[in-house]
NUFIRO-924767 format. One record per residue (C-alpha): x, y, z; residue in three letters. Coordinates in Angstrom, 2 decimals. Example, Ala and Ser with C-alpha at 12.3 -4.5 7.8 and 13.67 -1.06 7.14 Angstrom:
// NUFIRO-924767
<pt xx="12.30" yy="-4.50" zz="7.80" rest="ALA"/>
<pt xx="13.67" yy="-1.06" zz="7.14" rest="SER"/>
This chain:
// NUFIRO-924767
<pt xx="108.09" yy="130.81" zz="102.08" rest="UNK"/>
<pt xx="105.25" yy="128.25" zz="103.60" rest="UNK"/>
<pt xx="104.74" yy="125.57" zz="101.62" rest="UNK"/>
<pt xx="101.52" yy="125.76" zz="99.97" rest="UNK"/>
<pt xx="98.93" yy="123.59" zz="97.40" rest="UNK"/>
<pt xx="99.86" yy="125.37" zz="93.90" rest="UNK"/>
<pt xx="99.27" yy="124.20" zz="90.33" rest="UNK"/>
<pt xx="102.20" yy="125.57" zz="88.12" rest="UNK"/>
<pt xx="101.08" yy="126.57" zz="84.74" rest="UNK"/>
<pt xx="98.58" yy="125.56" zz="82.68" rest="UNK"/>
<pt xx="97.61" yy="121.74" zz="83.12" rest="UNK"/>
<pt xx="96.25" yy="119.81" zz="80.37" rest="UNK"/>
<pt xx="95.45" yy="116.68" zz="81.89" rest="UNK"/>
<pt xx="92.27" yy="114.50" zz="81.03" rest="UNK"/>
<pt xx="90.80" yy="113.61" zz="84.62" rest="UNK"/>
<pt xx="88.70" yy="116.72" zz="85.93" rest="UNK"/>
<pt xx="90.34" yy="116.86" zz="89.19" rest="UNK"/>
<pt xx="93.91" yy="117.64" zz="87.49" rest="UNK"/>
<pt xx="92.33" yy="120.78" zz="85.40" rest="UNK"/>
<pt xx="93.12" yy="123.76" zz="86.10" rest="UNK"/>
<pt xx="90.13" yy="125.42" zz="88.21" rest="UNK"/>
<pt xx="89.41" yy="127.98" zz="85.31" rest="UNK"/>
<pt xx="89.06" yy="125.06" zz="83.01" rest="UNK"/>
<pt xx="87.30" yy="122.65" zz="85.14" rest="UNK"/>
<pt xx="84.40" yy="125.51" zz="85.26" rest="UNK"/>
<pt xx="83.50" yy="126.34" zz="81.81" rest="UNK"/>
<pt xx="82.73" yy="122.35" zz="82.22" rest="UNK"/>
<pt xx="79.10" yy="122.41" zz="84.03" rest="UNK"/>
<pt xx="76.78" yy="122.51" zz="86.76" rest="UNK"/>
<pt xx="78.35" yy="121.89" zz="90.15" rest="UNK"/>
<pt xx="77.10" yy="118.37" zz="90.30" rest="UNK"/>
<pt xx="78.60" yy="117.00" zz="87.52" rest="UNK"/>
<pt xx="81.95" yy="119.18" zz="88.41" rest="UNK"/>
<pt xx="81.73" yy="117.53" zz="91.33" rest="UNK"/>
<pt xx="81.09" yy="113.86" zz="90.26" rest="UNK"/>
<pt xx="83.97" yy="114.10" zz="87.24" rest="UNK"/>
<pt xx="86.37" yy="115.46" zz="90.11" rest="UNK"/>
<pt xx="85.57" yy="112.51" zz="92.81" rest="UNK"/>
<pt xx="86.00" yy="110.08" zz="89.84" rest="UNK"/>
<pt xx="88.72" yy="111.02" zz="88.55" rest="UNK"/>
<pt xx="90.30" yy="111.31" zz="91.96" rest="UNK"/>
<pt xx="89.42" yy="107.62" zz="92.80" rest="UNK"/>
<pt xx="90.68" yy="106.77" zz="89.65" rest="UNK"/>
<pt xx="94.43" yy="108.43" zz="90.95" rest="UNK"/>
<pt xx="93.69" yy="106.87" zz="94.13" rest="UNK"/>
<pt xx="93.50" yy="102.86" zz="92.39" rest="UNK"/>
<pt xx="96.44" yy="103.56" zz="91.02" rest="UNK"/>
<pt xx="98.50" yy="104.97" zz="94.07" rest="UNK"/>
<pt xx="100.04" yy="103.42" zz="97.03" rest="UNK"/>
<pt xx="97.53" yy="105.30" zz="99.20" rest="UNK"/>
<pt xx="96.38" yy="102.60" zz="101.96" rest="UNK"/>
<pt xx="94.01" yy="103.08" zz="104.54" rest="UNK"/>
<pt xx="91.10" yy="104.87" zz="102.69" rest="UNK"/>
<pt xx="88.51" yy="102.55" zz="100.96" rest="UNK"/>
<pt xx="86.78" yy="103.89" zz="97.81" rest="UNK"/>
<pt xx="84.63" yy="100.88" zz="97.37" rest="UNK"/>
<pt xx="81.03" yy="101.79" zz="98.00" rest="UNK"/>
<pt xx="78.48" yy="104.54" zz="98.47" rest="UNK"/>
<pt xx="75.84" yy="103.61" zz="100.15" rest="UNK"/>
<pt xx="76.60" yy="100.01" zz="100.88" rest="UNK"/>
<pt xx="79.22" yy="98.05" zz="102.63" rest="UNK"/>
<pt xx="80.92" yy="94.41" zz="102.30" rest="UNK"/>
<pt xx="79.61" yy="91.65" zz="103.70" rest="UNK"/>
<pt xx="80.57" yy="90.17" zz="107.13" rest="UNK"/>
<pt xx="79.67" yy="86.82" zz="108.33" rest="UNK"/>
<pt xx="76.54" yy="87.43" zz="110.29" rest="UNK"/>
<pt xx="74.94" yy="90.35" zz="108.72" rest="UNK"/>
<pt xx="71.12" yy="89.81" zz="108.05" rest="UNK"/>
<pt xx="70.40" yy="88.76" zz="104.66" rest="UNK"/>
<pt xx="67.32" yy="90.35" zz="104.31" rest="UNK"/>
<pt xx="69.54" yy="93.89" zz="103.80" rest="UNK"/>
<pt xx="71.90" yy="92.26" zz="101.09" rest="UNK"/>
<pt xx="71.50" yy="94.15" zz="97.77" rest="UNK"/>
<pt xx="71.33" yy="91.88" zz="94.93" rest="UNK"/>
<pt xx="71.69" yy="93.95" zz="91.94" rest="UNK"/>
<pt xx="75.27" yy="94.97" zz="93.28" rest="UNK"/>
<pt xx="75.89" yy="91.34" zz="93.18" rest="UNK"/>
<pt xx="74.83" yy="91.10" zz="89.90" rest="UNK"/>
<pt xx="77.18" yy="93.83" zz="88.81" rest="UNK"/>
<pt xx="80.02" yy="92.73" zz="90.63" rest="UNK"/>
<pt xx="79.48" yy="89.29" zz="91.78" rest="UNK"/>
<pt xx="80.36" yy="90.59" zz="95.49" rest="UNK"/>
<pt xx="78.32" yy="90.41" zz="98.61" rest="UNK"/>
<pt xx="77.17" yy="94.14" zz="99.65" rest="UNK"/>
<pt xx="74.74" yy="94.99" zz="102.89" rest="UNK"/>
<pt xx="72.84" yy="98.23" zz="102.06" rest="UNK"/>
<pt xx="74.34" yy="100.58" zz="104.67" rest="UNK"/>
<pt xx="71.24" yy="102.89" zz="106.08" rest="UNK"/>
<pt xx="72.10" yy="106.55" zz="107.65" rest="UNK"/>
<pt xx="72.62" yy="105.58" zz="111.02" rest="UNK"/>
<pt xx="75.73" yy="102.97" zz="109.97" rest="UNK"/>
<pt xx="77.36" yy="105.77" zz="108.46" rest="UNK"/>
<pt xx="81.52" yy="105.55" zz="109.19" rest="UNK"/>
<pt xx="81.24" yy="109.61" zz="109.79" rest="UNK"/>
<pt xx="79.88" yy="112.59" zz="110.50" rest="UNK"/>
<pt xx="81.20" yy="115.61" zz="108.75" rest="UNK"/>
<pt xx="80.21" yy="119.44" zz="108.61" rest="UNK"/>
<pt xx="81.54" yy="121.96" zz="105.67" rest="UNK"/>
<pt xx="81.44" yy="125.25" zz="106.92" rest="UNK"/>
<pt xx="82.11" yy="127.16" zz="103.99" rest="UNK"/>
<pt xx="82.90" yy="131.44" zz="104.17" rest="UNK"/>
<pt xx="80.43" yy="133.27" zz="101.60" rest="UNK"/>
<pt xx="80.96" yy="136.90" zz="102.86" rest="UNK"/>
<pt xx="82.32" yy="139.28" zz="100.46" rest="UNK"/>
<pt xx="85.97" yy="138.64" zz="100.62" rest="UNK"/>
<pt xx="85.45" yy="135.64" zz="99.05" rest="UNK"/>
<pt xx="83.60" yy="136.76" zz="95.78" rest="UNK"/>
<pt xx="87.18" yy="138.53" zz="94.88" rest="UNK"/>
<pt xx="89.68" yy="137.36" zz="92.09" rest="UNK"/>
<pt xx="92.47" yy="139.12" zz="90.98" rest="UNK"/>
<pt xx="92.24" yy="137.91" zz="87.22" rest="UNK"/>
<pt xx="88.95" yy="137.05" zz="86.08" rest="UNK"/>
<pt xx="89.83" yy="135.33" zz="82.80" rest="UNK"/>
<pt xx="92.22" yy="133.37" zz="84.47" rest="UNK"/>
<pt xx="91.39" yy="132.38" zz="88.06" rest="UNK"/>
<pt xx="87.90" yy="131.67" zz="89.42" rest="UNK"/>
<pt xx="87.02" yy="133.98" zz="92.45" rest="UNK"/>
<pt xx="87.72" yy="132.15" zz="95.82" rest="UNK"/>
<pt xx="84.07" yy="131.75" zz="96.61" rest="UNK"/>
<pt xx="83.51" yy="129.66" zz="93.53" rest="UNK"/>
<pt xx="86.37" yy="127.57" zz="94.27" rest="UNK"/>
<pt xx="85.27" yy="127.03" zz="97.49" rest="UNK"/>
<pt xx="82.09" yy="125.79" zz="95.90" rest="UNK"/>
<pt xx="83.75" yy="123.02" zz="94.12" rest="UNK"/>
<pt xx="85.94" yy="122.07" zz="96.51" rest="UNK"/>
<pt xx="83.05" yy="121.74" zz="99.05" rest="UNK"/>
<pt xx="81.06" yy="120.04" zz="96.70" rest="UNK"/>
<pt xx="83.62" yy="117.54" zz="95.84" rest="UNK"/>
<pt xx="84.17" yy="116.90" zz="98.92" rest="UNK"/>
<pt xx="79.95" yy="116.36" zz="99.66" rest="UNK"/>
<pt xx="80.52" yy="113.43" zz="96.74" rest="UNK"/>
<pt xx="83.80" yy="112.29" zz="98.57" rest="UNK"/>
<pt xx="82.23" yy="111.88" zz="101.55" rest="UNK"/>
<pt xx="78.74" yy="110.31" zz="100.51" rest="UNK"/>
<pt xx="80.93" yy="107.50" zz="98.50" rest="UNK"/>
<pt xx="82.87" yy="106.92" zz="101.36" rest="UNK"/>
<pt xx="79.63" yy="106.50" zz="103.32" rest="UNK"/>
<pt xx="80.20" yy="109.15" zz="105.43" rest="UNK"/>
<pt xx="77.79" yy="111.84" zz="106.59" rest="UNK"/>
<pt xx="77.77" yy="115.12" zz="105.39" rest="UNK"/>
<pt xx="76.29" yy="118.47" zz="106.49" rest="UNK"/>
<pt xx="76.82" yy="122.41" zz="105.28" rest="UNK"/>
<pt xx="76.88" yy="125.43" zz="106.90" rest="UNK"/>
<pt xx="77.31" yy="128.58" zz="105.37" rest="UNK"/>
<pt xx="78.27" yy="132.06" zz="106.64" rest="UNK"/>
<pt xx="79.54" yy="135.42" zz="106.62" rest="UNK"/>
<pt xx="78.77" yy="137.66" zz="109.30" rest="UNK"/>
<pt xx="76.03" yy="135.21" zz="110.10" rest="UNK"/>
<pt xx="74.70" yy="131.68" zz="109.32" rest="UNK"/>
<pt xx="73.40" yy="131.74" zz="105.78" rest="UNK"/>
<pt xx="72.57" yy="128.22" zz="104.85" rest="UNK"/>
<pt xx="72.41" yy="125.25" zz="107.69" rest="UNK"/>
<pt xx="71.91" yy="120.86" zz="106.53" rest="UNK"/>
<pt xx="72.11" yy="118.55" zz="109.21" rest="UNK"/>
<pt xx="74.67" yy="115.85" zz="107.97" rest="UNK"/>
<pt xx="72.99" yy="113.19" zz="106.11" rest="UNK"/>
<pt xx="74.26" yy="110.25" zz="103.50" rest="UNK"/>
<pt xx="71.14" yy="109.22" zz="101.28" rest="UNK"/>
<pt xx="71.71" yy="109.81" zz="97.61" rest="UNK"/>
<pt xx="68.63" yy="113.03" zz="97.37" rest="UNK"/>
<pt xx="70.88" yy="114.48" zz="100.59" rest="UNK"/>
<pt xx="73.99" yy="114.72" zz="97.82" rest="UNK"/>
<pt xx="71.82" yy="116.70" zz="95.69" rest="UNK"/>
<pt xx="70.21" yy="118.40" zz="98.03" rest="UNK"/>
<pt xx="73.79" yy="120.21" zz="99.24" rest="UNK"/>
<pt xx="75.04" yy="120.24" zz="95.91" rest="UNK"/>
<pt xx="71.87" yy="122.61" zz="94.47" rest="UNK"/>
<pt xx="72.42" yy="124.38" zz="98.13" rest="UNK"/>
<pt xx="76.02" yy="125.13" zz="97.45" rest="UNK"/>
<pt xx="75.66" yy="126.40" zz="93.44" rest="UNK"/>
<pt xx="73.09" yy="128.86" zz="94.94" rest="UNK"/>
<pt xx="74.64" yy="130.25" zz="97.47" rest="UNK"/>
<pt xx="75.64" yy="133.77" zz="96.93" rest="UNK"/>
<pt xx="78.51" yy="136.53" zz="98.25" rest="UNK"/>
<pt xx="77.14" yy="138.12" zz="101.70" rest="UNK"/>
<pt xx="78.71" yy="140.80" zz="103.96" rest="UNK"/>
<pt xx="81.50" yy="140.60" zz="106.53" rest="UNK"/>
<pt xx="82.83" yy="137.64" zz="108.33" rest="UNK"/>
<pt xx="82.40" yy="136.12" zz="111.30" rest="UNK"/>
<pt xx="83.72" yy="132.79" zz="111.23" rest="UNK"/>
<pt xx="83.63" yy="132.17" zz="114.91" rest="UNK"/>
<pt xx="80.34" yy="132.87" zz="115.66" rest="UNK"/>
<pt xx="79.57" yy="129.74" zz="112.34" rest="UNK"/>
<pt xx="82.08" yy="127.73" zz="114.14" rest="UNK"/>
<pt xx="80.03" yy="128.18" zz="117.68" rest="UNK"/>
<pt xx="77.01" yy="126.90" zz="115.87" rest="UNK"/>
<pt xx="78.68" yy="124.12" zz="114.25" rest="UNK"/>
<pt xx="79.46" yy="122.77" zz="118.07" rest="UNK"/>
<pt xx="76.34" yy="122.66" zz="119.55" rest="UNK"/>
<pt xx="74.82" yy="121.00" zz="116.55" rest="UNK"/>
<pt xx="77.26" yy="118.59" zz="115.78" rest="UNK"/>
<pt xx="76.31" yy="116.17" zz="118.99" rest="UNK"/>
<pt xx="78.48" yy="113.28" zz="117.98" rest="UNK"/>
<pt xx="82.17" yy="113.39" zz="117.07" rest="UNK"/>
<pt xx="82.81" yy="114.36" zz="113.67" rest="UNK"/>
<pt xx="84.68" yy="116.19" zz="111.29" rest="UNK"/>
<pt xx="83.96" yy="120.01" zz="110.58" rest="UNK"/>
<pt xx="86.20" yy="121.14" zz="107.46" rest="UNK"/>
<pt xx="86.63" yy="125.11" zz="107.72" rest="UNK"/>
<pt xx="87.29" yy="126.24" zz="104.11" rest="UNK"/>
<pt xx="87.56" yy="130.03" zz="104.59" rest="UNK"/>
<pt xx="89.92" yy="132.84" zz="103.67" rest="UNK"/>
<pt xx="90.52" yy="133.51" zz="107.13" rest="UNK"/>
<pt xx="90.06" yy="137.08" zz="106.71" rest="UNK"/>
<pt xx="88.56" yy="136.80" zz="110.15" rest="UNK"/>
<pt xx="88.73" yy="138.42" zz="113.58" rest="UNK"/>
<pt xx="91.88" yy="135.54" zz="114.33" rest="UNK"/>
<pt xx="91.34" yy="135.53" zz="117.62" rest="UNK"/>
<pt xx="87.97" yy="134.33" zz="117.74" rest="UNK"/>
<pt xx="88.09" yy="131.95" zz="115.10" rest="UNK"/>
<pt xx="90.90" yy="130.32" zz="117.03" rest="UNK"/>
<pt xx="88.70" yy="130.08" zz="120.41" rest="UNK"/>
<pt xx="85.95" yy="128.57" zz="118.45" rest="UNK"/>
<pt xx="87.75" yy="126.05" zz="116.60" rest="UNK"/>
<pt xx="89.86" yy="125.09" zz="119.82" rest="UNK"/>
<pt xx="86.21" yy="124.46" zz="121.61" rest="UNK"/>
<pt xx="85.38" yy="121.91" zz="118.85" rest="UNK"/>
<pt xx="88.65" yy="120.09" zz="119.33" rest="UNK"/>
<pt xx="87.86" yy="120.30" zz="123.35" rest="UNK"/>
<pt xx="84.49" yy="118.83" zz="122.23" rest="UNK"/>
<pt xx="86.42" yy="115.54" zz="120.53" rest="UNK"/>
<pt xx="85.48" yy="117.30" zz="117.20" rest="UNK"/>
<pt xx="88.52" yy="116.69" zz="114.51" rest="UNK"/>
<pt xx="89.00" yy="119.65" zz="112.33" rest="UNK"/>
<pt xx="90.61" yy="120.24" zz="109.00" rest="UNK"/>
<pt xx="91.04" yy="123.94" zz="107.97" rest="UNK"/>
<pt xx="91.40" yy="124.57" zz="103.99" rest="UNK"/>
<pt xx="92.89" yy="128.47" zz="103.40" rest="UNK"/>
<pt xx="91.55" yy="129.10" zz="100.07" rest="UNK"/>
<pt xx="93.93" yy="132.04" zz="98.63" rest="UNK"/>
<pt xx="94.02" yy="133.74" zz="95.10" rest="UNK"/>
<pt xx="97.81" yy="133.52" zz="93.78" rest="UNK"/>
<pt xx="97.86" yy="137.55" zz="94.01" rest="UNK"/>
<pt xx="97.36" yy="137.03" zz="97.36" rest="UNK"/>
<pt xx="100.19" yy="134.89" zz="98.10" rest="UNK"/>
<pt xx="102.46" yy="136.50" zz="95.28" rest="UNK"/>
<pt xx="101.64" yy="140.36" zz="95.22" rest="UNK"/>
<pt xx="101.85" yy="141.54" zz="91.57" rest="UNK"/>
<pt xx="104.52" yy="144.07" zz="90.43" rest="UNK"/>
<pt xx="101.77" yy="146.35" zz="88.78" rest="UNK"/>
<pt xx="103.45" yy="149.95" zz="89.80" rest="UNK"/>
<pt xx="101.01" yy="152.50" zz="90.63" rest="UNK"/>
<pt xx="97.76" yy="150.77" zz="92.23" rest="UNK"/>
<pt xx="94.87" yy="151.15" zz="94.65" rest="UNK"/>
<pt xx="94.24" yy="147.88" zz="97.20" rest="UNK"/>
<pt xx="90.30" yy="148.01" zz="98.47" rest="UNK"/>
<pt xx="88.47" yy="145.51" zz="101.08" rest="UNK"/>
<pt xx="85.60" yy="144.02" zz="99.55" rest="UNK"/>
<pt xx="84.18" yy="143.68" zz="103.17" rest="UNK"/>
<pt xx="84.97" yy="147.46" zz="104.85" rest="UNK"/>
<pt xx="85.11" yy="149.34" zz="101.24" rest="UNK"/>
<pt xx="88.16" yy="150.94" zz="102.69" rest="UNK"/>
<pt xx="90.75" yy="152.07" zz="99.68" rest="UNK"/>
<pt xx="94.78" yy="152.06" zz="99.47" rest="UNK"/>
<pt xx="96.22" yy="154.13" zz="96.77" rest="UNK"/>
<pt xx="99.79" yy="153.42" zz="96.43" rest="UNK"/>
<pt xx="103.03" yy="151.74" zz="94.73" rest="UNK"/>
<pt xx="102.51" yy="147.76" zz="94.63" rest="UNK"/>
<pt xx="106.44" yy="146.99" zz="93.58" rest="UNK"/>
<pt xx="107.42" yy="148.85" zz="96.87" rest="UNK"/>
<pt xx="105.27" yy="146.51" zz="99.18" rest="UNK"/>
<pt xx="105.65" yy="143.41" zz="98.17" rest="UNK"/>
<pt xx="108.93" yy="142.44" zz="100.18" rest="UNK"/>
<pt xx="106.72" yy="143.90" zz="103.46" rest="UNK"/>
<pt xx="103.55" yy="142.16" zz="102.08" rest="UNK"/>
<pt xx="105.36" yy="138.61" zz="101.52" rest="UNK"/>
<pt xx="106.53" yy="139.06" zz="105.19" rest="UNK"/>
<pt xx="102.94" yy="139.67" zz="106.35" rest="UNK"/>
<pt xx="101.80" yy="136.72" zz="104.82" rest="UNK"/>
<pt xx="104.34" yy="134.10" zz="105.19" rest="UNK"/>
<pt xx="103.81" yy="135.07" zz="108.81" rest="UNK"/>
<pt xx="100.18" yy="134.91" zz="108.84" rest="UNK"/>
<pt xx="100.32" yy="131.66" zz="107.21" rest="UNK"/>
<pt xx="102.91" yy="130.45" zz="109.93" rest="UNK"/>
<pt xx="100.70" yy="131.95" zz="112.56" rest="UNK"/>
<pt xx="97.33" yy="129.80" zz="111.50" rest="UNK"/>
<pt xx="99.95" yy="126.77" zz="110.84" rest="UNK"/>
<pt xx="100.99" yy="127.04" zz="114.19" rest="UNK"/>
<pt xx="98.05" yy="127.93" zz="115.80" rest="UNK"/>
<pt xx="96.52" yy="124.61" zz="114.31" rest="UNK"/>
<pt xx="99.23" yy="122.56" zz="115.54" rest="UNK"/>
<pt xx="99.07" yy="123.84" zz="118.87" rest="UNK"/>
<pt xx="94.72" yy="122.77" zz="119.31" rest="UNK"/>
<pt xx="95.55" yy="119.45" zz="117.17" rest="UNK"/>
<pt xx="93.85" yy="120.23" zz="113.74" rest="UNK"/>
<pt xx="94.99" yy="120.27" zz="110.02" rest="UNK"/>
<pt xx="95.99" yy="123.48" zz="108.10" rest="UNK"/>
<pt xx="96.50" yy="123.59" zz="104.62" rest="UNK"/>
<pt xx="96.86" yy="126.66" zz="101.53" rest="UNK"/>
<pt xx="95.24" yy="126.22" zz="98.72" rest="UNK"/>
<pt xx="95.10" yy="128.66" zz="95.77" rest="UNK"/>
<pt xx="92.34" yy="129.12" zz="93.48" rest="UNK"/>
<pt xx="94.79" yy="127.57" zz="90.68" rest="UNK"/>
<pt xx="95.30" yy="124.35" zz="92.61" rest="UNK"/>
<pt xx="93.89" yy="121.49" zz="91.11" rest="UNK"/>
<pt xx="90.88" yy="119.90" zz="93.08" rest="UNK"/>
<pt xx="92.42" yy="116.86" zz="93.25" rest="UNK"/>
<pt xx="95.40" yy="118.11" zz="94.87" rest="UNK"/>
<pt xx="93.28" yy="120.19" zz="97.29" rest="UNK"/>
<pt xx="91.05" yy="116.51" zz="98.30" rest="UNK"/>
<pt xx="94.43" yy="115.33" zz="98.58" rest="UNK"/>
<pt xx="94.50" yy="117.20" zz="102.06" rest="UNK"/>
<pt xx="91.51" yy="115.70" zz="103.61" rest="UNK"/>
<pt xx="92.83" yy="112.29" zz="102.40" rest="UNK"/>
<pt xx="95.39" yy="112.50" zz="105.05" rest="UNK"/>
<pt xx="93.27" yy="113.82" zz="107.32" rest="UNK"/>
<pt xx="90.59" yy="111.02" zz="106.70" rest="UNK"/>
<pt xx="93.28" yy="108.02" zz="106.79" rest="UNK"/>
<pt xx="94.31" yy="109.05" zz="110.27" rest="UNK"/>
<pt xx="90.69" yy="108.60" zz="111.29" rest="UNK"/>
<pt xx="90.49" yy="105.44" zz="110.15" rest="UNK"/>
């Protein structure tokens, strides 16, 4: 089996981005979801031998020898008796673009009082990763789609921009079917200047497509860090005898014995999971599972990496 993101049972841990996702809902609004997740993730990060990601500012950076003082901002100097510049949009380290899946496939969970559906997890995890980025001083835009582009902000890094994507993303709702090429096309001619796109998606997409799309942003210089957001039923398929399988997108129904398929439907998966893993490789990018029972933290984990390579 692929190795995959996946929280174990139930996890009782203090910091937000250890709790369970189920949990870590019934907590709030997206915003402060969001915010208790990025804390308690820097707070891991302080005390881990990560190196090469700083978690020091949010919109300001140290001091070098030369910068103009008129742009030195002294109540951060009061607080920490350190020498900050305030760092406007243009300085920004990054330019990032979440393009997030909202069709139809992704409003499904396969137990609703114990897994949040893989849209709403995709919420979180985007909008952690809007507060990630922001603190890092980084950039950050949104596009949403499904069989078109729902929702489009240009990457900014201004404190209003935050909460600007973070109201965007709580009210963003299911849509039709998917068409995550055609979001990744847009993303392209957009995004001018090298960035970072982050693809977090199902992939229950024409394959083919997607893969032409996201290998044209990684022609472009474009780095790109795909996040396969998958319900544990969908990994694991339940021994529930007799039952019917439906897509959420086509409406198209399966009646039949679950026990029976799920040595064919591991197969099918474990080699669709090898075949985006591979794929990825192959064009240069980042693939990684996560299950809408990982832990956020583990799940920001992933663009860590991906955001230490870049320096």
């Amino acid at each position: 089996m692929p190795s995959e993101l996946k929280a174990h049972g139930r996890n009782n841990a203090e910091r937000p981005d250890q709790l369970n996702p189920h949990e870590l809902a019934d907590l709030g609004n997206l915003e402060l979801v969001a915010r208790g997740v990025v804390d308690g993730f820097l707070i891991g990060l302080h005390r881990s031998p990560h190196r090469g990601f700083s978690v020091e500012f949010a919109e300001n950076r140290a001091y070098n020898p030369g910068d103009d003082p008129r742009f030195l901002d002294w109540k951060m100097y009061a607080r920490s008796d350190r020498l900050y510049i305030k760092q406007f949009e243009e300085e920004t380290n990054l330019r990032a673009y979440l393009v997030l899946d909202v069709s139809s496939s992704m409003a499904w969970t396969s137990e609703a009082d114990r897994f949040v559906s893989k849209l709403q997890y995709g919420r979180m995890l985007a909008g952690s990763l809007t507060m990630l980025l922001a603190r890092q001083g980084d950039a950050v835009g949104l596009l949403a789609f499904d069989d078109r582009v729902r929702l489009h902000i240009h990457p900014r890094g201004s404190r209003r921009h935050v909460s600007t994507v973070l109201s965007s993303l709580a009210a963003i709702q299911d849509g039709g079917t998917t068409d995550a090429g055609a979001a990744v096309k847009d993303v392209a001619v957009r995004l001018r200047r090298r960035g970072l796109v982050i693809l977090i998606s199902d992939l229950l997409v024409q394959a083919k497509e997607t893969v032409r799309a996201l290998r044209y942003l990684r022609h472009r210089g474009h780095e790109v860090l795909i996040l396969h957001v998958m319900d544990p039923a969908e990994l694991e398929l339940p021994s529930a005898g007799e039952a019917v399988f439906f897509d959420p997108e086509s409406g198209d129904e399966l009646r039949t014995n679950s026990a029976a398929l799920r040595k064919h439907y591991r197969e099918a998966v474990s080699e669709a999971i090898r075949n985006w893993r591979l794929e990825a490789l192959r064009m240069g990018a980042d693939y990684h599972v996560v299950s809408t029972d990982t832990p956020l933290g583990m799940a920001l984990g992933s663009y860590l990496e991906k955001r230490a390579r870049l320096g």
